[in-house]
N, C-alpha and C positions, 0 to 999 in steps of 0.2 A: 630546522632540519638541515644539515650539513650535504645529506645526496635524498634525491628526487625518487619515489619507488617507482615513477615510469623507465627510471634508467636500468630499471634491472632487470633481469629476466630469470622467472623462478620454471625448476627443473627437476621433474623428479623422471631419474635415468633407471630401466628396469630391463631384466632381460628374464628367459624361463630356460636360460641349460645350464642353472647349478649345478657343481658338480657332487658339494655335500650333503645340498638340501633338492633334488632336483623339481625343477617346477613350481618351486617354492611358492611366487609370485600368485598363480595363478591355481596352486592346488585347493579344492575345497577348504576352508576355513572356517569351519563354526557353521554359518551359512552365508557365509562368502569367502572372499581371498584374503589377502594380504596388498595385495595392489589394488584392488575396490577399495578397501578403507585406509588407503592411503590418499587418493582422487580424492574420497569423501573430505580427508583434514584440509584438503586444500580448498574445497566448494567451501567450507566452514570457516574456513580465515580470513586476513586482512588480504592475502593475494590476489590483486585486481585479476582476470579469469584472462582477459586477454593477453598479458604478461608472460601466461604460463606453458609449458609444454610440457608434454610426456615424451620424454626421446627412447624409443624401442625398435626393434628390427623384428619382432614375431606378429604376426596378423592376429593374434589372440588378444596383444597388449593393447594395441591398434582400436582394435574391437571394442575392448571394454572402455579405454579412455575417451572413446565418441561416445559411446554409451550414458556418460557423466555431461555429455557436451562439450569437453575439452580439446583441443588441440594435439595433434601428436606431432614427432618431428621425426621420419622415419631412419633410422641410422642403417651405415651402412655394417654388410654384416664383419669385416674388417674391425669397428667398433666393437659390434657386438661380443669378439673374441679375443679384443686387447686386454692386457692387463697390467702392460709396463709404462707404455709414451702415452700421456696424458691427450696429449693435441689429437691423440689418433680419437682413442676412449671417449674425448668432449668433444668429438668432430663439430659439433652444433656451436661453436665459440665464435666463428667468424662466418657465420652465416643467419645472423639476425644483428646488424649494422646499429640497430639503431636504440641497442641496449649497450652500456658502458661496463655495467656489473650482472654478477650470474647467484644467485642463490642455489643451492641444490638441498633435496631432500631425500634422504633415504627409506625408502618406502619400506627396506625390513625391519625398522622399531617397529612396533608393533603398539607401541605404548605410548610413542612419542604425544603429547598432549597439541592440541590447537594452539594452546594457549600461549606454546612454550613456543611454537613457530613464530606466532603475531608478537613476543618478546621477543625472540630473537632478531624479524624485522625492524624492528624498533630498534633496538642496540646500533643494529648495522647503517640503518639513516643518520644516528645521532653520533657515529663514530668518524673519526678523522684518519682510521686505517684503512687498508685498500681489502684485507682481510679479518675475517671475523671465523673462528672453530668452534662448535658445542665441544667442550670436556666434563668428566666429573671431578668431581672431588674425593679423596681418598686420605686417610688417616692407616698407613699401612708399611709396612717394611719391605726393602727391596735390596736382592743383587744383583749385580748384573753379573752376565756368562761365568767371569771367572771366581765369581765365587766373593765379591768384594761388596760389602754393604754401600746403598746409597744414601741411605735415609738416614739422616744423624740420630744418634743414640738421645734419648731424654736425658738431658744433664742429674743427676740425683737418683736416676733409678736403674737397679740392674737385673730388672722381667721385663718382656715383652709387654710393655702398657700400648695399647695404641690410641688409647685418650691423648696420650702425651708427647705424640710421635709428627713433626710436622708434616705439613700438608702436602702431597701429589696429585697433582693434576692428568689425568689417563685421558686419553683422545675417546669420543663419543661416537665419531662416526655415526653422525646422523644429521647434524647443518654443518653445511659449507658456505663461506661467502667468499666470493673475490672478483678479481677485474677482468674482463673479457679477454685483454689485449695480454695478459699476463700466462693464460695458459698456449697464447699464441709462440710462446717463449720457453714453454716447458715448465712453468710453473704456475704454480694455485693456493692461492690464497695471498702468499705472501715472497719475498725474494730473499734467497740465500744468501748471506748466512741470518737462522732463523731467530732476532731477537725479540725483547719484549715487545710485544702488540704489533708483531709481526711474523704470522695477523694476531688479529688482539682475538681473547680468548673469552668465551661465554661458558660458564658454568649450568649445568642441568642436574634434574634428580638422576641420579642411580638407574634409578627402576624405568624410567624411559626410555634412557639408553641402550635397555636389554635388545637383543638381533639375532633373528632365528640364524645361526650358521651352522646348527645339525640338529640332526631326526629327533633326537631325545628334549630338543629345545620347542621346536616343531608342534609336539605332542603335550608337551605340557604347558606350554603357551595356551594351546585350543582350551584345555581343562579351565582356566584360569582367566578367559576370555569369556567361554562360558558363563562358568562362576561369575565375574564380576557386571557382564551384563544380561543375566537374566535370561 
C-alpha cells in the first residue's frame, strides 16, 4: 500500500435546506431516509468507524448519525450555506490534524454500492496521486455552447452510431479523494492546471451515479427502491 487508511478521513457532508429537492436528506424514504442509508453503506464497508464523520449543522442530521453510533462534526452554519469557496464548505479540513487525506461521500446516490466504496478505497491506497474522482463512462455526442461538436466523428460512418463514438468520461459526483492540506489552498482533489491523474480518475456504473436533484427524481427513485428491495 502506497498511503495508510488511518491517514484518511472519511466524510459524508449532508445538509436538509435543498432548495430543489427540499429536505431531501431526511424526508421519509421508502421506510427511511436517504441519509440513514447512506450511514448504513458506511457501517457496511471497509471504513474503519472511528475515521469517519458526518459533518452537518441541522440537529436532525446530528440526531440520526449518533443514532448509527457515528461521529458528527457539527459545521458552522456559514458552511452550511456556502457554495463557492471550498475551505469555507470543507471547514472540517484543518481541524482533525492528524488525517493527511479526506475521502468524501455523497450521501444522495442512492444506489451507490458498498462495494463500489471499499474499490474505490482501495484504488486510492494503491494510487501514487494526491487525487482520486468517480466518473462514468459515456459512448455519446457532444457540443459545446457554440454549437461546435467534441466528440470525433467515427471515421467511415455518416449516422449517429454511438457504438462507434469514443469514449467520455462525465464527472459522478459521488467519491472524492484528496489531500487535506490541499483544500487549505482552494483546491481538491488535485492542482490546476488539471492533467492526466490529476487526480487520477475511477470509473463506476451509470446506474450508481444516479442523484435525486429533483421531485420527479425523488418519486421514482422511492418506486424503484421499493421494487428492488422488497
Amino acid at each position: 500500500m502506497i498511503k495508510d487508511i488511518n491517514d484518511i478521513l472519511f466524510v459524508i457532508q449532508a445538509r436538509t435546506n435543498s432548495e430543489r429537492v427540499p429536505n431531501k436528506m431526511m424526508r421519509p424514504f421508502a421506510d427511511t431516509c436517504l441519509f440513514e442509508i447512506a450511514l448504513q453503506k458506511v457501517l457496511d464497508s471497509d471504513i474503519p468507524n472511528e475515521n469517519f464523520i458526518a459533518s452537518v449543522y441541522e440537529q436532525s442530521l446530528a440526531d440520526a448519525t449518533e443514532k448509527y453510533g457515528l461521529k458528527t462534526y457539527r459545521r458552522s452554519l456559514s458552511s452550511n450555506l456556502e457554495e463557492r469557496d471550498i475551505r469555507v464548505m470543507y471547514e472540517w479540513y484543518d481541524k482533525f490534524p492528524q488525517y493527511k487525506y479526506a475521502i468524501k461521500i455523497n450521501p444522495c446516490n442512492l444506489f451507490l454500492k458498498t462495494e463500489t466504496i471499499n474499490s474505490f478505497i482501495k484504488q486510492y491506497l494503491n494510487s501514487e496521486s494526491e487525487g482520486l474522482f468517480a466518473v462514468t463512462s459515456k459512448q455519446q455526442y457532444y457540443w459545446d455552447e457554440d454549437g461546435t461538436l467534441q466528440t470525433s466523428w467515427p471515421e467511415g460512418y455518416n449516422i449517429m452510431n454511438t457504438k462507434r463514438v469514443g469514449t467520455t468520461l462525465e464527472a459522478a459526483h459521488c467519491l472524492y479523494a484528496g489531500k487535506m492540506d490541499l483544500i487549505g489552498k482552494g483546491m481538491w482533489m488535485g492542482k490546476p492546471p488539471y492533467t492526466k491523474n490529476n487526480p487520477e480518475l475511477y470509473i463506476i456504473n451509470e446506474f450508481e451515479a444516479c442523484d435525486i436533484d429533483y421531485e420527479w427524481q425523488f418519486d421514482l427513485y422511492t418506486s424503484y427502491w421499493e421494487k428492488i428491495n422488497g
